[in-house]
Structure formats: structure tokens, C-alpha cells
KOLMAR-973046 format. One record per residue (C-alpha): x, y, z; residue number from 1. Coordinates in steps of 0.001 Angstrom, whole numbers, plus 500000, padded with zeros to 6 digits. Layout:
BEGIN
ATOM      xx      yy      zz  seq
ATOM       X       Y       Z  NUM
...
//
This chain:
BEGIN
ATOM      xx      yy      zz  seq
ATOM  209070  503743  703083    1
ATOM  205423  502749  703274    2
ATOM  205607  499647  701629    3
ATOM  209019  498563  703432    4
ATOM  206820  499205  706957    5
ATOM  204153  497102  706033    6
ATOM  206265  494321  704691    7
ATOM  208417  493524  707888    8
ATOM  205222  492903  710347    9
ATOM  204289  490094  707988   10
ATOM  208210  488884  707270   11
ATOM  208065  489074  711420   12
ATOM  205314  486835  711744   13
ATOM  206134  484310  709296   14
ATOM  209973  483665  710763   15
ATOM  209293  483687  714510   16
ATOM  207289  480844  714916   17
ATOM  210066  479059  712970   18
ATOM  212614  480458  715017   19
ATOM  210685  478930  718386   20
ATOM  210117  475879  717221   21
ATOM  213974  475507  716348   22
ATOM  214489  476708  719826   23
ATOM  212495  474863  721654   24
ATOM  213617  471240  719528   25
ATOM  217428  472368  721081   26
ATOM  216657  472689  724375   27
ATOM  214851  469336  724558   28
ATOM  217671  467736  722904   29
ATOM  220249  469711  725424   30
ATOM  218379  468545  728357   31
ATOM  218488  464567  727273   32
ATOM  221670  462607  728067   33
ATOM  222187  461242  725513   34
ATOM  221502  464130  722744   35
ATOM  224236  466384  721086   36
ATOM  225155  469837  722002   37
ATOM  224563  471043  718603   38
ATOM  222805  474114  717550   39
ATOM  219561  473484  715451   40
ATOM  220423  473298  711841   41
ATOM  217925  474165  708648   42
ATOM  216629  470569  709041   43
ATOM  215265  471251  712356   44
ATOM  211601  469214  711641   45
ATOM  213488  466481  710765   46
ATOM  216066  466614  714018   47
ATOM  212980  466862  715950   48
ATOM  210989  464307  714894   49
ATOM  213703  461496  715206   50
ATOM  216673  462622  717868   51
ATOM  214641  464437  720365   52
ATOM  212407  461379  721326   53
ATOM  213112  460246  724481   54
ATOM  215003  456583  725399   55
ATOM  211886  453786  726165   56
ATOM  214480  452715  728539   57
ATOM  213655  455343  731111   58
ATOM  212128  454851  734583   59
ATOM  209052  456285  735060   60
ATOM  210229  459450  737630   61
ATOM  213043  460238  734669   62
ATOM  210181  460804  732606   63
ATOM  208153  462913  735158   64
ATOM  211190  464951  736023   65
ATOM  211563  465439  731942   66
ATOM  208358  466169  730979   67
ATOM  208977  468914  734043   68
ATOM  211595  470170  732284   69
ATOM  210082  470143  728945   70
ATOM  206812  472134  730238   71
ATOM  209214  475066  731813   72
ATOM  211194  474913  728573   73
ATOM  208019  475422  726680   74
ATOM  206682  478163  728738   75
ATOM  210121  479551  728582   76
ATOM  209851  479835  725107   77
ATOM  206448  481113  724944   78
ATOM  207530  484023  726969   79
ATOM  210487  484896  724779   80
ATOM  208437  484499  721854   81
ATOM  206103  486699  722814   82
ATOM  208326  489516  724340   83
ATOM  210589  489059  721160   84
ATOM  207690  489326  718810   85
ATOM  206284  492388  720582   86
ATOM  208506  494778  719412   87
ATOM  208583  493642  715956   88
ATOM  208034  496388  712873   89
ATOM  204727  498064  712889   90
ATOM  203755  500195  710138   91
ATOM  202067  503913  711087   92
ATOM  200825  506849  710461   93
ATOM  203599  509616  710560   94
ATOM  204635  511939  708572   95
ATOM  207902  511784  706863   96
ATOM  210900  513471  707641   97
ATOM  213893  513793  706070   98
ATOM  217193  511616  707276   99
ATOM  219673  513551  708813  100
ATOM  222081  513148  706108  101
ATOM  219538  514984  704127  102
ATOM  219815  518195  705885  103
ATOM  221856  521441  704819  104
ATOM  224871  523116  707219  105
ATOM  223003  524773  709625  106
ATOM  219521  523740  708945  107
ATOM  216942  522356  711601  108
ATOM  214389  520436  711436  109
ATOM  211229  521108  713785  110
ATOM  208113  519005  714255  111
ATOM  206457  521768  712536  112
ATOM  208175  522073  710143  113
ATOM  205510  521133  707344  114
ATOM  203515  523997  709062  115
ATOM  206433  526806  708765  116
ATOM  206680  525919  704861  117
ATOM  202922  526337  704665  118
ATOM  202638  529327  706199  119
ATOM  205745  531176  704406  120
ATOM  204329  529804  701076  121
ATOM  200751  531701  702447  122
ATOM  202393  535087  703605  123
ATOM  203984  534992  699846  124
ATOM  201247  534424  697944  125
ATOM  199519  537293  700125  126
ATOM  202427  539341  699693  127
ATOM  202040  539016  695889  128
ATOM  198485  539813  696183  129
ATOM  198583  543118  698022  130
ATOM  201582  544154  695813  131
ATOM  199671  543629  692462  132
ATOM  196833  545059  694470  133
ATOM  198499  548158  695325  134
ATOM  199472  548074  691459  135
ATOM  196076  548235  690447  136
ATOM  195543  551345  692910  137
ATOM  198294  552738  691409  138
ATOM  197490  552572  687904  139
ATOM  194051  553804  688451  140
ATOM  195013  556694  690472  141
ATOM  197470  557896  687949  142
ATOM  194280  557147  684819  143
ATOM  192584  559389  687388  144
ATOM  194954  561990  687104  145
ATOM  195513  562139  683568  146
ATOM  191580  562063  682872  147
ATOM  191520  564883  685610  148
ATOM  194350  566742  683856  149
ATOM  192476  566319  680098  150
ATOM  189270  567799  681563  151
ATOM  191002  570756  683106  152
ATOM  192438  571413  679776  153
ATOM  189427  570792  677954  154
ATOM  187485  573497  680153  155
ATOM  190221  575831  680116  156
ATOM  189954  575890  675842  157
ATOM  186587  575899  676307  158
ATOM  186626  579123  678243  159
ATOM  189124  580849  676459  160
ATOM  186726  580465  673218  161
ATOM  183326  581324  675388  162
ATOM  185724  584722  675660  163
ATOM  186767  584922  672298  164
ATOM  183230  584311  671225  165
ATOM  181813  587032  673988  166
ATOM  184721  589587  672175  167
ATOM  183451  588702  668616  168
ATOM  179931  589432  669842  169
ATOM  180767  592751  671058  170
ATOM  182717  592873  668395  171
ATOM  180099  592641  666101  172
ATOM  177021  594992  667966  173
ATOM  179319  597903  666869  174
ATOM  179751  596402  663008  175
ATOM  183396  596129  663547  176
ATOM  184086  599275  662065  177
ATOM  186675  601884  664062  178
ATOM  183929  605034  663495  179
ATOM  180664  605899  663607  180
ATOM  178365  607796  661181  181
ATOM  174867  608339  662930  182
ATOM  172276  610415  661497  183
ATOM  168961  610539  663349  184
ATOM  169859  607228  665483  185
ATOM  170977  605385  662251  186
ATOM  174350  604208  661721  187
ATOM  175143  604514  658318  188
ATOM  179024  604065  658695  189
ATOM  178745  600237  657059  190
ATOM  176466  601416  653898  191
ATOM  179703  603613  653397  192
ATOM  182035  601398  653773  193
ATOM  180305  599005  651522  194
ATOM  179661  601415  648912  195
ATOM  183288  602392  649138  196
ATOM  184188  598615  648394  197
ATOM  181826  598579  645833  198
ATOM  183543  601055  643996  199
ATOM  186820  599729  644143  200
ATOM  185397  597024  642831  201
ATOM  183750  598664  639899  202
ATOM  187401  600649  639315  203
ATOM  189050  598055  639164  204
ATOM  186875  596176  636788  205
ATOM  187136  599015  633985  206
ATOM  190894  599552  634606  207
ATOM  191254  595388  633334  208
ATOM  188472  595940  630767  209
ATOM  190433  599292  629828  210
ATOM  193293  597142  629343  211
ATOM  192208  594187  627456  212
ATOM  190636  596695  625282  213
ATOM  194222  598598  624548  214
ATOM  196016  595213  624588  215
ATOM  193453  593797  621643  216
ATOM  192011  590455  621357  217
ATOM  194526  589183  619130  218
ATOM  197357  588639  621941  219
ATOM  195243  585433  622919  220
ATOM  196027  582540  621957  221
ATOM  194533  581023  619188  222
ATOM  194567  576835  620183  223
ATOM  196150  575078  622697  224
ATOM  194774  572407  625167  225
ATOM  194456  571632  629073  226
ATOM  196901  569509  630508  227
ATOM  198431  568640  633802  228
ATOM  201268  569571  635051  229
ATOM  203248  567512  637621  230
ATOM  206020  570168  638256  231
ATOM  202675  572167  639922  232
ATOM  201478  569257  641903  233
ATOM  198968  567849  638971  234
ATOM  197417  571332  638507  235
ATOM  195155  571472  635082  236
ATOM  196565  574391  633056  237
ATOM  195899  575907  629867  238
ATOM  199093  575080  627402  239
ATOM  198560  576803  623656  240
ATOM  200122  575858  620719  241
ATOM  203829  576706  619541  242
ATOM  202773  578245  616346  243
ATOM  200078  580632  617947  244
ATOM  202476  581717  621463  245
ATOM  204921  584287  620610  246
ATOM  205970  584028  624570  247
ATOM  208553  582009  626135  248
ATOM  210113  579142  624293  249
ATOM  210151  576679  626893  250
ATOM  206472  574405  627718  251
ATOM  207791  574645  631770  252
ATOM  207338  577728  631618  253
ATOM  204419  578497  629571  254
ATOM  202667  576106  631984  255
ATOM  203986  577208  634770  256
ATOM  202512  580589  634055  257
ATOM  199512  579307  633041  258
ATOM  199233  577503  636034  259
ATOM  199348  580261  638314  260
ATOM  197099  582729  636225  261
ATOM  194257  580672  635484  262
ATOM  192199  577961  637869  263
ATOM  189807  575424  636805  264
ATOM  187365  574793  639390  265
ATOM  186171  571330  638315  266
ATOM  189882  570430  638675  267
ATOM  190230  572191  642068  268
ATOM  187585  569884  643463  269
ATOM  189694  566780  642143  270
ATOM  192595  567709  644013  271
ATOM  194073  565269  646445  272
ATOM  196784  564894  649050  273
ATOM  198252  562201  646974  274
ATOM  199686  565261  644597  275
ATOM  200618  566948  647583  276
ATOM  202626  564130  649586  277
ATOM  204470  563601  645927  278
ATOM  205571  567595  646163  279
ATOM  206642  567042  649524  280
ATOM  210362  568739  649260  281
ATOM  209029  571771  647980  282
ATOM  207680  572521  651742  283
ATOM  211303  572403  653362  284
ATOM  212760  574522  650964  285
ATOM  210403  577739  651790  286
ATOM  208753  577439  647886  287
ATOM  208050  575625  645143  288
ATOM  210843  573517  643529  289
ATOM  211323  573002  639343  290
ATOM  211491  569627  638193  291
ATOM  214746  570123  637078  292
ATOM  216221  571021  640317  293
ATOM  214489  567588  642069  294
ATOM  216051  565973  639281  295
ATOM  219177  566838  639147  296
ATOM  219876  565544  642403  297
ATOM  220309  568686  644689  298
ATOM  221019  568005  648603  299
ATOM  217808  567663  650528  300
ATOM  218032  570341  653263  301
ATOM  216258  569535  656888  302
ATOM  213389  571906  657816  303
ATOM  213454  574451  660478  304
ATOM  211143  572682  662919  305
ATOM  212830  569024  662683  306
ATOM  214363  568430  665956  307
ATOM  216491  565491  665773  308
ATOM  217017  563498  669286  309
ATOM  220446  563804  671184  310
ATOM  222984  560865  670750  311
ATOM  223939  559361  674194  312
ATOM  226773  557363  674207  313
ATOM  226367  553224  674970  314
ATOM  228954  550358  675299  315
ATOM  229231  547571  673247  316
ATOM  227205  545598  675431  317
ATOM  224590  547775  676074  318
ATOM  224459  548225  672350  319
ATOM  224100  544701  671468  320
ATOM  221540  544444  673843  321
ATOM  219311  547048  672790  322
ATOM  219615  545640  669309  323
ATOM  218329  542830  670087  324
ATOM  215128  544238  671739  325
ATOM  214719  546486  668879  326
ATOM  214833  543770  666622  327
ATOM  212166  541708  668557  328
ATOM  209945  545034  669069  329
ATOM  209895  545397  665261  330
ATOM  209219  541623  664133  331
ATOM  206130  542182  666458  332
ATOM  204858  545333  664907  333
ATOM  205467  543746  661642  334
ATOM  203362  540835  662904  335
ATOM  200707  542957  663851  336
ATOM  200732  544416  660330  337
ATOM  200462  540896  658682  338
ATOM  197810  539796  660719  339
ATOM  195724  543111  660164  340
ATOM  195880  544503  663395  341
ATOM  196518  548202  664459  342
ATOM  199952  549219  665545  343
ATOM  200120  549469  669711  344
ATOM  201658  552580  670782  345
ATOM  203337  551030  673175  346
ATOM  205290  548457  670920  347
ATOM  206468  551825  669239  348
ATOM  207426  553596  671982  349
ATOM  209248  550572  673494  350
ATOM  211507  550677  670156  351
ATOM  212034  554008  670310  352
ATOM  213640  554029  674250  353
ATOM  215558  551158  672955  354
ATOM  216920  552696  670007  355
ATOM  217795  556234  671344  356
ATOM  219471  554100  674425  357
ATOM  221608  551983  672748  358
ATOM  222083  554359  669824  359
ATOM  220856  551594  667350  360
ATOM  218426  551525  664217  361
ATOM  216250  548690  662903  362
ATOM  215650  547608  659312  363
ATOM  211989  546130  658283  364
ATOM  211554  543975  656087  365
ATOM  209423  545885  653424  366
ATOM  209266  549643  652461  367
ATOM  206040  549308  653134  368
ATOM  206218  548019  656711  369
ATOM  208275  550603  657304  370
ATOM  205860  553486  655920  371
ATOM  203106  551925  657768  372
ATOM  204667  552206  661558  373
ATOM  205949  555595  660563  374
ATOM  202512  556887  659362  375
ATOM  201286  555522  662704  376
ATOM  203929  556995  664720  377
ATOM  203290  560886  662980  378
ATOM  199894  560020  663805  379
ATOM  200007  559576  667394  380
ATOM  202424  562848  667023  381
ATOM  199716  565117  665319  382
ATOM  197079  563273  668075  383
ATOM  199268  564545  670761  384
ATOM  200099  568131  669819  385
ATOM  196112  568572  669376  386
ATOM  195042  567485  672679  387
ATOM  198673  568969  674177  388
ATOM  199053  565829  675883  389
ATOM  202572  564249  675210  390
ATOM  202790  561397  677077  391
ATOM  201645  559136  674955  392
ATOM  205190  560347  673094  393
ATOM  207301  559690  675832  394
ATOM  206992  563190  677296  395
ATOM  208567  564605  674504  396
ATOM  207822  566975  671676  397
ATOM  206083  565857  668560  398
ATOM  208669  567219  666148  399
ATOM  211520  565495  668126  400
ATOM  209118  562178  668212  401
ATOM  208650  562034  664229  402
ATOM  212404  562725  663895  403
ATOM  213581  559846  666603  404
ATOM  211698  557201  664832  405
ATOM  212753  558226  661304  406
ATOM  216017  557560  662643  407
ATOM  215143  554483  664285  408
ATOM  213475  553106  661134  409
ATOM  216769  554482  658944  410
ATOM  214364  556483  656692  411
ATOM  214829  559447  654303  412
ATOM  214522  562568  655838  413
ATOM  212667  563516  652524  414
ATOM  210552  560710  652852  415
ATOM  209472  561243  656587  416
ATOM  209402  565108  655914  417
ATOM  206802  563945  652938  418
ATOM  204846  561523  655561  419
ATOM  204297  564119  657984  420
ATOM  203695  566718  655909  421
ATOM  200911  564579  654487  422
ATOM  199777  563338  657955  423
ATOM  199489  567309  659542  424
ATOM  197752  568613  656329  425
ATOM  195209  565405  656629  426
ATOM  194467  566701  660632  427
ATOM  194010  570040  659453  428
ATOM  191133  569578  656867  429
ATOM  189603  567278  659299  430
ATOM  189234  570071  662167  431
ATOM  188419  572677  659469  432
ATOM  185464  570304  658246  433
ATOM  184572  569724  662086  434
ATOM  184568  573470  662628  435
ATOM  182293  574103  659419  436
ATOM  179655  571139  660564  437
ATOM  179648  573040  663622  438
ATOM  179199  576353  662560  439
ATOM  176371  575193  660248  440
ATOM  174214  573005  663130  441
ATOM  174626  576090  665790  442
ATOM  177072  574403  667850  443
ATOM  179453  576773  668385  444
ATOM  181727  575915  670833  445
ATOM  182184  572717  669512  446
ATOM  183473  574459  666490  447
ATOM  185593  576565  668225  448
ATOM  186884  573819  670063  449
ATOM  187855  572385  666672  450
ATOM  189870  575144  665485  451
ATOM  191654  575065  668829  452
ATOM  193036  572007  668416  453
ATOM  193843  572947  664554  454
ATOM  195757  575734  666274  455
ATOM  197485  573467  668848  456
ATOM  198672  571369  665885  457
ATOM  199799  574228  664143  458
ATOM  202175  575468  666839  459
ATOM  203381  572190  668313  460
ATOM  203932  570649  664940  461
ATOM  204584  573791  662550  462
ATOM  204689  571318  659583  463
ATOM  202302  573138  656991  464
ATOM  203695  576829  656056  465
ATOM  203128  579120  654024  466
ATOM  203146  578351  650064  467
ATOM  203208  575144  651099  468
ATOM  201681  572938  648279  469
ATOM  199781  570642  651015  470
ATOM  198366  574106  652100  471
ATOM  196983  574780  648608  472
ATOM  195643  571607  648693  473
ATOM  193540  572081  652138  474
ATOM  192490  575410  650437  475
ATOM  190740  573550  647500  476
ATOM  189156  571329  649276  477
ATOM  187579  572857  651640  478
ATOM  186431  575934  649255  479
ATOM  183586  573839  647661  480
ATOM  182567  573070  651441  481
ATOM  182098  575936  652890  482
ATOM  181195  579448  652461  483
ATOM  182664  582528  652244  484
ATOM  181219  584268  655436  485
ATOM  181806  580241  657458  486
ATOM  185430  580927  656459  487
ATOM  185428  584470  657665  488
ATOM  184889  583491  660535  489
ATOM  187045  580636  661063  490
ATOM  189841  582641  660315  491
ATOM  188808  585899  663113  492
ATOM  188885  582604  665391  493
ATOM  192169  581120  664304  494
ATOM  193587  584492  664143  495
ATOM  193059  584873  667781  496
ATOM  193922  581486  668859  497
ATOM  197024  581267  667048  498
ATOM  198955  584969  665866  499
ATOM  201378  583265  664701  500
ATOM  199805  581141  662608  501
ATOM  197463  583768  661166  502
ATOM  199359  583739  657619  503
ATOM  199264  580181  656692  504
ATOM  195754  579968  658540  505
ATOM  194274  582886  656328  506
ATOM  195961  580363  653169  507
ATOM  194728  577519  654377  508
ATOM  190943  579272  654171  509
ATOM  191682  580102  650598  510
ATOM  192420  584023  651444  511
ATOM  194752  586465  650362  512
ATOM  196944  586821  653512  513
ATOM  197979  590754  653236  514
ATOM  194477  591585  652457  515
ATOM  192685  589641  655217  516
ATOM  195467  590661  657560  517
ATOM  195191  593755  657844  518
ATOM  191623  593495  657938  519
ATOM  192131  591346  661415  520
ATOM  194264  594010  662332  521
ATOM  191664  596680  661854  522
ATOM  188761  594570  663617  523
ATOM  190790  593733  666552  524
ATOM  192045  597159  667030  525
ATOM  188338  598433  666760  526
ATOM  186637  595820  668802  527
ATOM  189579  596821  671779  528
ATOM  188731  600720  671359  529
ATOM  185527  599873  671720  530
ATOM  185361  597627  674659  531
ATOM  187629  600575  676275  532
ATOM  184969  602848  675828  533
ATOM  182268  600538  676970  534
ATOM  184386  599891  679937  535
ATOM  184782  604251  680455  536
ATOM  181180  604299  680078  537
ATOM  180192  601318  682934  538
ATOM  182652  603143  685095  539
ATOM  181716  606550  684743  540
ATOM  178277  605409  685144  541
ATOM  179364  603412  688518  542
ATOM  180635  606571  689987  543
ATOM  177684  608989  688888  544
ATOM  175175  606301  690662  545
ATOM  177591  606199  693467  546
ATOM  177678  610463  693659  547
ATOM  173952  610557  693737  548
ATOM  173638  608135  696005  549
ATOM  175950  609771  698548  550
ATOM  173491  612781  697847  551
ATOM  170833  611612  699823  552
ATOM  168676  611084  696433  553
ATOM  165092  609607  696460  554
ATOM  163818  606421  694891  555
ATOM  164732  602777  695892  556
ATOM  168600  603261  694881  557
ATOM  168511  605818  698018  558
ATOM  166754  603880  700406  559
ATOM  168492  601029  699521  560
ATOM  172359  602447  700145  561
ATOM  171089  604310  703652  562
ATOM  171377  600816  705419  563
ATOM  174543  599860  703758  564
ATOM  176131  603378  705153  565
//
């Protein structure tokens, strides 16, 4: 439009002076008597220069009164010319606005308009800002809140062991012992009791020397030679020879036996939860299973504490499209995998919304794939039921968690019962070794805080019970790092954190649980009588200072409840 405004000034210019002339040449020509009453053709020069000449025959006032005529002619011309040429096409400076065949049903078009589309495209773009804005203030609010929450809990297990820790120590002034034998200010109820244990000890010595000595040396067996056994989760036992072993026929058996009489400790500080996460099964089934009975093929039965998700029902549609997303959510973890990267929570709890939604599964690509985002699934489980904190799950439970994205992943439930079984047993020898650095640098409630969230994981995610072979193997482990009287006392701790874990907690120390039991049982019923009767004494004390108060007795007590009254 630009260039067609600029072009007609200068086609204007350039065809009315053409235009005039041809005018003018016709009028002259009308005006002579002798001239045609034609219109100026295209060879108006020419016309011009040879038919408008006036006759030499004229008189002199013809020619006045025509060159009269010619001059008004002229200036007749000049004024149309330049009235005409006035108003010729001018190019400006305007804005351009649309033709009105341009323009919608029912849309008008102002002279600010331009403005209006400026200023709606503005309030947009600060709309957009003060929503993402109020995003931001959103998200950090609700951080806030969840670091706010975390603390709380933090200082609420915190407190509970400061009070568990203030029990033990009263616990412990009176020697944890339910009686008292004082003779001249001396206590000598513990000497007794550890002479008493002493003697068992001594009894119970002779009574096995006794009986090696009726038995004879000549039931032992002659030769043999260590081994390991695979049925017993690659325990080293002691297997003698055929000819020499009158006992049973069978070498399962012999070994089996030998296995659970006699320990090697060089072995039991080679023991790994690779043995342990191979002997997964035997966990779900309450004990330990044969190799015979894994290999025969026997129906793999669930655990107690699996807690599948419910199936909601989804059209074909839905379905489809949820299968879709799944599949893209997995090529990305997979992705992430190949590239060396860690697995985003996030990507993992996308897939499992969309599987449990449109009741779909997704297949990987490798085995291994597929071990790796379930590993780092139980992971995030065992993460969550130690700090309590379960959205990061989805706000749900960790056993339901591990169990929806077995499903989603269409894995074994022996398989994923193995995985997490290995994953829980791995947390749990990680807080014990916590607790025993702890204990050892004089950091106390960081140790207790440790065992804590051992005991959290314990109850949330009850994978590890008792006999458990991934028990045993926690056990082992941690009895070349730590001491006898360290483990005492992580157990009094767990104990009280966790009843119902005290069983496979006592196990998991390396203790006998009926023996060390019962023991608990005695302490904590001791350490209560005795904080009764400290609390019988502070009151009766209370109300004999109150009573001789009341009295009217000297001394600064006296003086000091007279204003008080």
C-alpha cells in the first residue's frame, strides 16, 4: 500500500501536463473558423504544430480579438490544471487499517484499536506473571510446611529418646536389679547375682564335659572337610566322610546339621547379602526352605505384610491412554539408566498413578532395567517408612508402594519379595552401624536417633522377621563390629522403641531372643518399681516439708512460706 501511494503522485505529475497541453491545442482549434470540432487525438504535438496556426489572411483586430481568446483559454487552463492537480494522490503517514471486507460479524474497528490489542496483550502477560508468581508462593509455602512438619517430628523422636535415655539412667543408678542387698551402705545384690551366673556357667560347663566324657571320643568323626552349603545360604560347614559317619545317610542332612551346630567365624565375617537376597523365599514362608522343595516347583505364597493396590475399573479409552503415558514414563527412566543418571522419583511415581488408573502394566526392555527402577522404587519405600514421611510415595504405605510397582513392572512376586527383602535388611545394618559409631564417639542421641528410624522401618515395612536368613546375615556382620555391652544396649533401646519388634531386634543383635527377653522384661519391670518408689519418696517428702512448714518451723523454709500464706 506504501509503494502504490508513492507511485501515483509521480504517475500524476507526469500525465497532467500532457493532458493540458492536449486541452489547451482543442480549444484553440475550436475557437478558429476554420478548424475541426474534433477531440485531440494521441498525435496532439503534431495537430498543434500544423492545424492550430492561425490563417495569414486575417485582419489585424481578428487577430487581437484571438489572441484575447487564446490568453483566457490559457489562463482557463492553468486554473483547471492546477485545481485538478491539487487533489491528486499523496502518500502519508497513517497507520493501516483493515478494509471493511476484512472485518468479522459483529466486529468494530476503533481508532484505537492498535492500542486495545496492546494493552490486552499487556494485562495477559501480567496475568501470567502474577499467576506463576503466586505459584512460586505456593510451592514455597507448602516446602515450608513439610520442612516444618519434618522438624516437629524430628524433635518429637528426639524427646521421646532424651526420656528413654533419662529411664535407662535411672534405670541403671539402682543396677537394674528388682532387690536390694545392703550391708553397711554397700549393695552387694549385683556381686550375687553375678556369682549366681557364674555358677551356672561353671554347671553347665561340667554337665557337657560330663557328657563328652560318657559319650567317648570315638563318636567323632574321624575325616571329613569344610564345605559350603547353598541350601543354608553359603554357610561353611563341617561335612565328614561316609566311611567314618555312622549318622544319617543323606549329605543334606549331615550338612544341614552341621550347619546349625557348628560356626566358623572367619566365614561369618565373609557373609554377604548376596547369599541372603538368593534365599529370599525362605522369608515368606515363616522358615527355612530345602532345596528340594524350591526345586520342585512349589507355589510361591505372598507374605503377610504385602498389600497389593485396589483395582479400579477404566474404559477402553482411558486405558489406552494411560498406556501410552506409561509407556513414555518408562522409555524415560530407561533413558536415564543408559545415560547414567539416577532415577527421578517423580518419573516413578508418575507411572505408578498411570498404571493403577488405567489398570495397565509396562514391560522394559531388559531384566535388568527392570530390577534397577524397582530397587529404586523399594528404596524410596524403606527412605520413607524411616523418616515416616510418605509423600514422596504418593501418600500411601510403603508395603502397598513396593507391591503397586511390582505390578506395574509385571514382576515376580518372588523376585520383588527377594528385592525388598534385600533392600530393608541393607537399611537396617546401616542404622545399626550409625547407632554403634554413635555410641562409641559419645553422641548419644544421635545414636538413638538411629535406632529410631531402624524401628520406624521395622514397623512400617515389617519385611525382615524372625529366622529370617537376611536377619542372620545382619547378625554376622555386625558381631565383628561391635561389642557385646554396645549391643546390649542397642537392644534395651530398640526394645522400648519398638515391642513389637523386640524378637527379631534381639536376632538381629546376634542374641538369643527368650533369654534376652525376659531379661528386658525383668529390667523394665524393675526400673518402673523403682521410679514408683522414687516418685512415693519425692511425694512423701513434699508433704512432710509442707506439714512442717504449716507448723510455724524455724529456718529460711519458715520464713520463706509466712509471706506466701
Amino acid at each position: 500500500m506504501a509503494g502504490t501511494s508513492q507511485l501515483l503522485p509521480q504517475r500524476s505529475k507526469c500525465c497532467h501536463p500532457v493532458a493540458s497541453r492536449r486541452r489547451l491545442s482543442w480549444v484553440v482549434r475550436s475557437s478558429h473558423p476554420n478548424c475541426n470540432s474534433d477531440e485531440p487525438s494521441g498525435s496532439g504535438r503534431l495537430a498543434d504544430s500544423t492545424d492550430a496556426r492561425p490563417d495569414s489572411g486575417l485582419s489585424q483586430t481578428q487577430i487581437s480579438q484571438l489572441g484575447k481568446a487564446s490568453k483566457l483559454l490559457a489562463a482557463t487552463a492553468v486554473v483547471y490544471h492546477i485545481a485538478f492537480s491539487g487533489s491528486a494522490a499523496r502518500a502519508e503517514d497513517r497507520p493501516w487499517k483493515p478494509r471493511r471486507h476484512y472485518r468479522r460479524m459483529g466486529e468494530r474497528f476503533t481508532s484505537t484499536w492498535a492500542e486495545e490489542i496492546v494493552e490486552e496483550q499487556e494485562s495477559a502477560r501480567e496475568q501470567r506473571q502474577e499467576e506463576a508468581r503466586l505459584a512460586r508462593i505456593r510451592l514455597a509455602e507448602q516446602r515450608e510446611a513439610d520442612e516444618r512438619r519434618i522438624r516437629q517430628d524430628e524433635e518429637a523422636l528426639k524427646r521421646r529418646a532424651e526420656e528413654i535415655m533419662i529411664r535407662e539412667h535411672e534405670a541403671a543408678k539402682t543396677g537394674g536389679l528388682p532387690f536390694k542387698l545392703v550391708v553397711r551402705g554397700t549393695d552387694f545384690a549385683p556381686l550375687v547375682v553375678w556369682a549366681a551366673i557364674l555358677g551356672a556357667l561353671v554347671a553347665a560347663y561340667r554337665s557337657r564335659l560330663l557328657t563328652w566324657l560318657t559319650s567317648g571320643p570315638s563318636r567323632r568323626p574321624a575325616g571329613g572337610k569344610w564345605v559350603y552349603d547353598r541350601s543354608l545360604g553359603g554357610r561353611k560347614v563341617w561335612v565328614p566322610d561316609s566311611a567314618s559317619f555312622a549318622g544319617p545317610s543323606s549329605a543334606s542332612g549331615l550338612s544341614e546339621k552341621a550347619g546349625r551346630s557348628l560356626k566358623d567365624e572367619e566365614f561369618e565375617r565373609l557373609a554377604s547379602f548376596a547369599a541372603a537376597a538368593r534365599t529370599a523365599p525362605a522369608l515368606t514362608g515363616g522358615g527355612s526352605e530345602t532345596a528340594s522343595s524350591s526345586s520342585s516347583g512349589a507355589a510361591f505364597s505372598l507374605p503377610d505384610w504385602w498389600d497389593p493396590p485396589p483395582v479400579l475399573y477404566a474404559s477402553a479409552a482411558k486405558k489406552a491412554a494411560r498406556a501410552e503415558e506409561a509407556a513414555r514414563l518408562m522409555s524415560r527412566l530407561e533413558g536415564a539408566k543408559m545415560a547414567g543418571r539416577d532415577f527421578e522419583l517423580e518419573d516413578i511415581r508418575a507411572l505408578r498413578s498411570a498404571c493403577q488408573d488405567g489398570h495397565v502394566s509396562v514391560k522394559p526392555k531388559t531384566v535388568g532395567g527392570r530390577d534397577a527402577v524397582y530397587r529404586a522404587a523399594v528404596e524410596a519405600a524403606a527412605e520413607a517408612a524411616q523418616s515416616r514421611n510418605t509423600s514422596p510415595l504418593g501418600e500411601v504405605s510403603p508395603p502397598r508402594w513396593v507391591a503397586g510397582v511390582a505390578a506395574d513392572l509385571g514382576m515376580e512376586d518372588a523376585r520383588a519379595v527377594g528385592i525388598v527383602a534385600a533392600v530393608a535388611a541393607s537399611a537396617v545394618r546401616a542404622r545399626l552401624l550409625d547407632a554403634v559409631t554413635c555410641l562409641r564417639s559419645g553422641n548419644t542421641s544421635e545414636a538413638v536417633y538411629a535406632l529410631a528410624r531402624m524401628a520406624s522401618l521395622l514397623e512400617l515395612l515389617p519385611v525382615l522377621q524372625p529366622g529370617a536368613v537376611q536377619v542372620e546375615a545382619v547378625a554376622s556382620s555386625l558381631r565383628d563390629r561391635s561389642s557385646v555391652s554396645e549391643r546390649q544396649m542397642m537392644f534395651h533401646l530398640l526394645a522400648q522403641l519398638y515391642e513389637e519388634g523386640a524378637e527379631v531386634a534381639a536376632e538381629l543383635l546376634g542374641f538369643d531372643p527368650q533369654l534376652v527377653l525376659a531379661e528386658q522384661r525383668v529390667a523394665l519391670a524393675a526400673a518402673k518399681e523403682e521410679q514408683r518408689r522414687e516418685e512415693a519418696r519425692e511425694r512423701q517428702a513434699a508433704g512432710s516439708g509442707s506439714g512442717s512448714g504449716s507448723a510455724g518451723g524455724s529456718g529460711p523454709g519458715a520464713s520463706g512460706a509466712a509471706p506466701a500464706v
